[in-house]
Structure formats: structure tokens, C-alpha cells
C-alpha positions as a Markdown table, in Angstrom:
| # | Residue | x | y | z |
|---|---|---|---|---|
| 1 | Unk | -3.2 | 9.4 | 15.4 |
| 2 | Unk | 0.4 | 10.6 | 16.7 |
| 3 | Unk | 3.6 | 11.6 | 15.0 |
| 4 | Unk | 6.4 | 12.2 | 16.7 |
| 5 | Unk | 8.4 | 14.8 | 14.9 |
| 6 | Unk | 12.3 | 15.0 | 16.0 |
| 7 | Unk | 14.3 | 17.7 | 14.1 |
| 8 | Unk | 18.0 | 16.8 | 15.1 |
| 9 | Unk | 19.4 | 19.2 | 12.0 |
| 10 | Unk | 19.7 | 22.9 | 11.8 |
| 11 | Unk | 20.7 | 24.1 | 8.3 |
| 12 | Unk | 17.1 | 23.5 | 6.9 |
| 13 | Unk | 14.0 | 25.5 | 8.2 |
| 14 | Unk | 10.9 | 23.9 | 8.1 |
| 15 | Unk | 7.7 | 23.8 | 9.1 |
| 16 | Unk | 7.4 | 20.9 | 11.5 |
| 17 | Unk | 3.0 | 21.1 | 11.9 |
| 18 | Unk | 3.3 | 20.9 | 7.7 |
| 19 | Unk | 5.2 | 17.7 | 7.9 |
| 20 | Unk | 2.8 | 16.2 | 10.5 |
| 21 | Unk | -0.6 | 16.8 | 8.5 |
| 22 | Unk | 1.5 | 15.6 | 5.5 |
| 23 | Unk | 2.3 | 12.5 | 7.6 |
| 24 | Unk | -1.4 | 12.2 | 9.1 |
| 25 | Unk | -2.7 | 12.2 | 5.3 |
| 26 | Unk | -0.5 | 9.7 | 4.4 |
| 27 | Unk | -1.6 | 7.0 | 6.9 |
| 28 | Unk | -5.2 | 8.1 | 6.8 |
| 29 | Unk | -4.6 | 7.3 | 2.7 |
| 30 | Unk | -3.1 | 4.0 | 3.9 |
| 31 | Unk | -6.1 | 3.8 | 6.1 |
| 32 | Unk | -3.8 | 4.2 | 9.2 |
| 33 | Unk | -5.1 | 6.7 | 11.3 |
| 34 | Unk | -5.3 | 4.7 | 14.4 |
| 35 | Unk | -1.5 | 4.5 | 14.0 |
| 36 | Unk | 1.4 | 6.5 | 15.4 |
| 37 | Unk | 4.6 | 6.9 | 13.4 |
| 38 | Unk | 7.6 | 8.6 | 14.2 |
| 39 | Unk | 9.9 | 10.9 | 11.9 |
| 40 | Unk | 13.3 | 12.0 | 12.3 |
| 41 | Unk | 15.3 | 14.6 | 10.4 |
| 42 | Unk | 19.1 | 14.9 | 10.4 |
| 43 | Unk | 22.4 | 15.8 | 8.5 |
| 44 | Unk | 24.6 | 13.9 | 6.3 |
| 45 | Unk | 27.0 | 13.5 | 8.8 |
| 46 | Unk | 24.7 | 12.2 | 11.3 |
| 47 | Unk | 22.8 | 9.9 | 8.6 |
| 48 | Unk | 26.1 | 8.4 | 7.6 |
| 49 | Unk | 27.1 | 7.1 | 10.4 |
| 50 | Unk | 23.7 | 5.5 | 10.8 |
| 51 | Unk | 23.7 | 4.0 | 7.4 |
| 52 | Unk | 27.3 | 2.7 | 8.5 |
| 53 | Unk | 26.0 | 1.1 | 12.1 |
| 54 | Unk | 22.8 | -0.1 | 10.4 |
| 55 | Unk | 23.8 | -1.7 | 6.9 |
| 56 | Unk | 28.0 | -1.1 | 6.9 |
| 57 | Unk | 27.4 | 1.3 | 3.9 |
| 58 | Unk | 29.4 | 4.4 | 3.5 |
| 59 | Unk | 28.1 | 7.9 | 3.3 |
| 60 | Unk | 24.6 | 9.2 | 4.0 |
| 61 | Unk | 21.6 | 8.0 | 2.1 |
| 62 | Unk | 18.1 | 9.7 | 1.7 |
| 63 | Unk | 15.9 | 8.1 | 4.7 |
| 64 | Unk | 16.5 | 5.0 | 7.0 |
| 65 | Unk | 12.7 | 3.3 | 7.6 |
| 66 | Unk | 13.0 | 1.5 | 11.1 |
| 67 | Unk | 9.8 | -0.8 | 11.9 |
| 68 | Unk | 9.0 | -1.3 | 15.5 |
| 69 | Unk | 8.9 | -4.6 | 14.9 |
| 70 | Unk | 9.8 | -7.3 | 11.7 |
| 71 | Unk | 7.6 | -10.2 | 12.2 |
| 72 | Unk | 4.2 | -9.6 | 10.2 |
| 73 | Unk | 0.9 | -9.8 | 12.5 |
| 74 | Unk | -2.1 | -11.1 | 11.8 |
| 75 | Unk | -4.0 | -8.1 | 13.5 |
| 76 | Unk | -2.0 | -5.9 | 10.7 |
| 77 | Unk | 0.7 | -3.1 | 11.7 |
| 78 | Unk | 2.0 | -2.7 | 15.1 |
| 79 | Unk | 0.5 | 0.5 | 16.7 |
| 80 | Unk | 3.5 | 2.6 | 16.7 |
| 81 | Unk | 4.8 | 2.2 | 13.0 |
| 82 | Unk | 8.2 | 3.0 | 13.6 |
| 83 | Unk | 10.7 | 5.5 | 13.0 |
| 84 | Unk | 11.5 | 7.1 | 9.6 |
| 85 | Unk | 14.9 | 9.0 | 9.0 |
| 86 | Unk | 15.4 | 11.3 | 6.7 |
| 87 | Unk | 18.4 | 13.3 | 5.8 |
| 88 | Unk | 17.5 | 16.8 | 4.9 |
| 89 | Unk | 21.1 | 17.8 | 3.4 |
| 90 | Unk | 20.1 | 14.6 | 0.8 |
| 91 | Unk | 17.2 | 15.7 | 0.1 |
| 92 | Unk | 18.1 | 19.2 | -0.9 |
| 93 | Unk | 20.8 | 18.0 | -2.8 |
| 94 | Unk | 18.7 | 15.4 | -4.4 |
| 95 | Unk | 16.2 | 17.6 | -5.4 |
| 96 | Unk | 18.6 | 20.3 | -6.5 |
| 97 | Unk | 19.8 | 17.0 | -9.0 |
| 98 | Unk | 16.5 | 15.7 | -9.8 |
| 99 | Unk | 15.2 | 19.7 | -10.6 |
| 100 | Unk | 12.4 | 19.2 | -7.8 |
| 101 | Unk | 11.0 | 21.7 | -5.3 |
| 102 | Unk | 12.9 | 19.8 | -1.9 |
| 103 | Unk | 9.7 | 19.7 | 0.0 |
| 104 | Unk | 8.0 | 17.8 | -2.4 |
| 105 | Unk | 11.1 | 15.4 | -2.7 |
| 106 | Unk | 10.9 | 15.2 | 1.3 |
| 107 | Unk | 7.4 | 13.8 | 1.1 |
| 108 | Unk | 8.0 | 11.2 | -1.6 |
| 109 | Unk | 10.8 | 10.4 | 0.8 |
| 110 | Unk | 8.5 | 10.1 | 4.0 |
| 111 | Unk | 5.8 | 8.2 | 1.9 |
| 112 | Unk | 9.1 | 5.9 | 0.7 |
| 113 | Unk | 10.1 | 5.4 | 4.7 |
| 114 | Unk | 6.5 | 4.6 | 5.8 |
| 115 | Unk | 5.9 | 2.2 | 2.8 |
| 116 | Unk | 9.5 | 0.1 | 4.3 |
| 117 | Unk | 7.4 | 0.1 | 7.8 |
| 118 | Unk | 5.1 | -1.1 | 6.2 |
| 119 | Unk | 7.0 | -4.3 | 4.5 |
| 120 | Unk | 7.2 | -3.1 | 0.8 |
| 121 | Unk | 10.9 | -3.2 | -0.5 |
| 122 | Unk | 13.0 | -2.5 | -3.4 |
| 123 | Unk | 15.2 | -6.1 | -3.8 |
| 124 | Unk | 13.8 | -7.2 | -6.7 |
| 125 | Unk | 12.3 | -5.6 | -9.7 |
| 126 | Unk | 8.5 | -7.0 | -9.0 |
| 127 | Unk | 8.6 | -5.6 | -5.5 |
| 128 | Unk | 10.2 | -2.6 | -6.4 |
| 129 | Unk | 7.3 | -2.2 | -9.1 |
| 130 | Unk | 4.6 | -2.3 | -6.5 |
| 131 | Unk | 6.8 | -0.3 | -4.1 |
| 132 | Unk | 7.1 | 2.3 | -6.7 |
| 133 | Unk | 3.2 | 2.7 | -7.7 |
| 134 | Unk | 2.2 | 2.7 | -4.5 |
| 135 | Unk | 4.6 | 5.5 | -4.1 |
| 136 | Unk | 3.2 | 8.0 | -6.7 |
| 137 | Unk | -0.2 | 6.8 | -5.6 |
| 138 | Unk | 0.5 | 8.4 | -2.4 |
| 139 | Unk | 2.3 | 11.4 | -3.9 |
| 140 | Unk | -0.6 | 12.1 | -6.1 |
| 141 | Unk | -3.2 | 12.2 | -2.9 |
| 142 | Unk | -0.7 | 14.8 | -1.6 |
| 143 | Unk | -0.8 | 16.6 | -4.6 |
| 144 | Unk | -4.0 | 16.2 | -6.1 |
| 145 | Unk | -4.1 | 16.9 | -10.5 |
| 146 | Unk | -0.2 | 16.4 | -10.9 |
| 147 | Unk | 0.7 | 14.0 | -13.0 |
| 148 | Unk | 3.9 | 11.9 | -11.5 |
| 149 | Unk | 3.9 | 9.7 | -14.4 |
| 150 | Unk | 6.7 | 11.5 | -16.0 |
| 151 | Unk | 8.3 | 11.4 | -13.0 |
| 152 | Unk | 8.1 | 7.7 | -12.2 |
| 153 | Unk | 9.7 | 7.5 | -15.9 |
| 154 | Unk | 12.5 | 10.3 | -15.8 |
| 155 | Unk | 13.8 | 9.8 | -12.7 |
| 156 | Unk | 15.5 | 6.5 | -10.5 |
| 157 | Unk | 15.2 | 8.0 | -7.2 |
């Protein structure tokens, strides 16, 4: 397993080597681990503009999920995942909103990029249902006896 860790931001210090074993758990959960996945980290400004070029949105958003490739395979995920994007000034400001520790708000937001890569979406209700449990399901292998219940309940994030 590779990940490819790219941190393109300099206001939040963090320990890249913690976000990769984070990452590699993830995927071994998602029985991945032949996989490689790439994760990028940048500002709002820099996060805005992509959110701009990629959907014609304005202002930054919390992570951008970019799959090496769209058209589902029979054999299952491409190799290289793709890239996830998250913005690190959202997520502190996020969590600062929600009342959550930012790192832990940084990996429900990595587990949220990979699950897009993976073809789960938020459009509809049903999807975002399934999007959503699989979500906590993955949170709650990262942080094994915490409850995310309350937090799938309290919280739209």
C-alpha cells in the first residue's frame, strides 16, 4: 500500500506519518491494502479556487475526492484510488463549530474523500444514508469504544 501525502498549506502543523497509518487503516478496513491513494492538504484560498474550476461553486469547501478514474470496473477499484483534498483552514474552523478535536474531524473528512473514490455519494437521501453509516463505521475502527451515534444525530457535517 502507498499514500502519497502532499502538504501544500503552512498554518497547520501536523504529523504527516500519523495521517498515512490513519489512511493505511482505512483502506485495510475497506479491505484495500493493495491500493494506493493520494491525499492533499491546502488552504481556503487554494481550495476555493478548486471548488470554483471543479464544480463553479464559490468559497472553499471541506475536501474535494478526485477518482483516477469514473467508469466502475469489474476487477473493483483502480490501483491508484485517487486524490483526496482537504482543506485544513475548514476543518479547523469546522471543528472549532461542530466542538470537535480538528484531527478527529480531519479523519472523518479523509474517510468522507475516500468513500467519493470509492463511488458512494451524498445526492439523494438513500445514498447519503449508506454514505453516512459507512462513514461512522470507519470512524469507529479509528477510534475503537466511541460511540459516534450522537454524532451522526447532532451534527450535518
Amino acid at each position: 500500500m502507498k499514500i502519497w501525502i502532499n502538504n501544500r498549506q503552512r498554518t497547520t502543523v501536523l504529523s504527516q506519518e500519523k495521517l498515512r497509518k490513519k489512511a493505511a487503516k482505512i483502506l485495510s478496513a475497506l479491505e484495500l491494502s493493495d491500493r494506493e491513494l493520494s491525499v492533499t492538504l491546502i488552504n481556503d484560498r487554494a481550495m476555493a479556487r478548486l471548488n470554483r474550476e471543479t464544480f463553479g461553486r464559490r468559497g472553499p469547501t471541506n475536501v474535494i475526492a478526485f477518482p483516477l478514474d469514473d467508469a466502475p470496473s469489474p476487477n473493483g477499484p483502480p490501483a491508484l484510488l485517487g486524490e483526496v483534498v482537504i482543506s485544513l483552514q475548514t476543518t479547523r474552523r469546522q471543528a472549532r463549530e461542530f466542538g470537535w478535536p480538528w484531527q478527529e474531524l480531519l479523519d472523518f473528512f479523509l474517510i468522507h474523500g475516500i468513500l467519493h473514490l470509492l463511488g458512494y455519494d451524498h445526492e439523494d437521501p438513500a445514498a447519503a444514508a449508506r454514505m453516512d453509516a459507512r462513514a461512522w463505521e470507519l470512524m469507529s475502527r479509528l477510534y475503537p469504544g466511541r460511540s459516534w451515534a450522537d454524532e451522526l444525530t447532532e451534527q450535518n457535517i
